[in-house]
N, C-alpha and C positions, 0 to 999 in steps of 0.2 A: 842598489844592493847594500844591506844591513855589514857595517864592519865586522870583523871578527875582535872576538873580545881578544885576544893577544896581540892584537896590533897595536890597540889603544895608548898602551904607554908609551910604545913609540914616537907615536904619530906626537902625543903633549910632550914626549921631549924634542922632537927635532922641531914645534911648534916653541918649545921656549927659547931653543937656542938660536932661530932666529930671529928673535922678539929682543932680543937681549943689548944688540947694538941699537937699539930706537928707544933705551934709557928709561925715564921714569914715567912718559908719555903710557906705556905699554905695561905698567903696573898692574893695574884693572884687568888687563888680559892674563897675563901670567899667572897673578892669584885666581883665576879663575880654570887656566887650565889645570894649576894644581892642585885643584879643588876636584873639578873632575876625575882627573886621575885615582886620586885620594879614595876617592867611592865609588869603583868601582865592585868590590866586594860588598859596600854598606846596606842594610838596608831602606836607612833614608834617601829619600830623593834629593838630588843636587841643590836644588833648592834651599830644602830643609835643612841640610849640613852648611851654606853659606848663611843662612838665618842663624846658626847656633853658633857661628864665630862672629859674626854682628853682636848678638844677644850678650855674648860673653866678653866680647871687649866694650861694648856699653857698662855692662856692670861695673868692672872693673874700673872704667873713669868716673862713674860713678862714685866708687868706695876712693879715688883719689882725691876726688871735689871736696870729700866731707873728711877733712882731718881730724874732728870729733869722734868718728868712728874711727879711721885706719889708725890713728895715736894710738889707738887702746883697745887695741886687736889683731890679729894676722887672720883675716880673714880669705878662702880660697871660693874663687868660681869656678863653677864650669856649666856646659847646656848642650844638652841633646834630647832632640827631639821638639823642640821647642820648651823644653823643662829644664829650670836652670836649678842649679844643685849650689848652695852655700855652708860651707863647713867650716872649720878651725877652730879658735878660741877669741873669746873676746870679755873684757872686763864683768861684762853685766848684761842681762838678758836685754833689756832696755837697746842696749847698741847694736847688739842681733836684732831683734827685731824693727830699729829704724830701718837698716841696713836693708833688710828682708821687703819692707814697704817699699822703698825707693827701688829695688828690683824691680818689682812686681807692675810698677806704672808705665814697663817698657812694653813697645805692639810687642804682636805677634807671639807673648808670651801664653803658653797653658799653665804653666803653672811654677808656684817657685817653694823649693823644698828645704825650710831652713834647720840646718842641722848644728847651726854654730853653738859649742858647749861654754860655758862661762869657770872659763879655770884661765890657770896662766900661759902663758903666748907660747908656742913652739920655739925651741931657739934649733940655731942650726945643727947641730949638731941630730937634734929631732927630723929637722928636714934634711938633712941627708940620711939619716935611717929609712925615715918615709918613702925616698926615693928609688932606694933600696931594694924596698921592701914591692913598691910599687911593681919592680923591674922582674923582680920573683915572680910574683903574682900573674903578671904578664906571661911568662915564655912559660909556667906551670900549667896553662889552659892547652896549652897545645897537649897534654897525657888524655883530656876529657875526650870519649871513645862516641864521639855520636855522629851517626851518619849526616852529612851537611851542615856539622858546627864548624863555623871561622869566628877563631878566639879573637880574631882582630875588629871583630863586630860587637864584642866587651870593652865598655870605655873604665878602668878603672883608677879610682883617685884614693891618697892615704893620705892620711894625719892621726900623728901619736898610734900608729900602728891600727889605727880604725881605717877599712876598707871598702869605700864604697863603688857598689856596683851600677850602671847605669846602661842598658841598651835594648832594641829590639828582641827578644828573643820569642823559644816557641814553649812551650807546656813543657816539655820534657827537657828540653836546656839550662830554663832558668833556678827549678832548682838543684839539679847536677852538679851545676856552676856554684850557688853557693853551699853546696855542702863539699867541694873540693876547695873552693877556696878558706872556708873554717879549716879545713884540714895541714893548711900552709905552714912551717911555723916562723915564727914573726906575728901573725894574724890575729890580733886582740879580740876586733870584732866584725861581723861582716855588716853593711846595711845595705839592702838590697833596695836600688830601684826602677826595678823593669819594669818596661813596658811589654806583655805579652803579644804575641799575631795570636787573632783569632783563624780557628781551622788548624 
């Protein structure tokens, strides 16, 4: 017999809490049940969602390895869908685009989307407005009125008040979604990159 969907969290929490005493052996399992948990609303497949946090902590040791690049940059990842997204600032087009290459040579990637702009580095004070701003944008989608939208299936990332968008959506959601989000204010620019469902 098929679980019911509101048991599920349950079951991954009392499946972590006793996972918890058996220490670092039981890692692998844990991140995994929180993984599950996690997507249940998604519409990627489990799978697909533990591909996009491989994907995206590869990059990221990637951009560590080459201090040529992170020196003279603040470069951000992220990847969903198997599409990984690169944004921030960096010295010179030259280092975005190495950057972008060494991406791009990791499996199981579709495709890598480089947005990195060649001006001066975010300081923090940038990146806590961003975050900010991020946090708006988020709890904002819950106003958007469409029958079977979960705003929580909008993955969205800021920098210098540029907002990008990244997820599953359908014809009628996605551009809903960016003309509510232009509408935020904070909202310099929106960049959309969804993936449509066809039907």
């Amino acid at each position: 017999m098929p679980l019911m969907q509101h048991s599920l969290p349950l079951i991954c929490f009392s499946l972590l809490i006793t996972l918890l005493p058996l220490g670092g052996c039981a890692a692998a399992i844990v991140a995994t049940t929180a993984t599950v948990a996690s997507t249940m609303h998604d519409r990627r497949t489990t799978a697909t969602v533990m591909d996009d946090q491989e994907i995206k902590l590869r990059a990221r040791a990637t951009l560590s390895d080459h201090p040529e690049i992170s020196e003279h940059s603040r470069i951000h990842v992220t990847s969903f869908n198997r599409r990984v997204l690169i944004f921030g600032q960096a010295e010179t087009r030259e280092l975005a685009d190495k950057f972008a290459h060494l991406v791009s040579r990791q499996p199981k990637l579709k495709s890598v989307y480089n947005e990195v702009e060649v001006r001066p580095r975010a300081d923090n004070l940038d990146i806590s407005k961003d975050s900010a701003l991020t946090t708006k944008v988020k709890g904002s989608l819950w106003q958007i009125s469409i029958k079977g939208f979960d705003p929580t299936r909008v993955k969205i990332s800021t920098t210098l008040g540029n907002v990008y968008l990244l997820g599953l959506v359908t014809a009628e959601e996605g551009p809903a979604i960016v003309e509510h989000v232009r509408g935020v204010s904070g909202v310099k620019k929106v960049i959309e990159i969804f993936e449509y469902l066809e039907g």
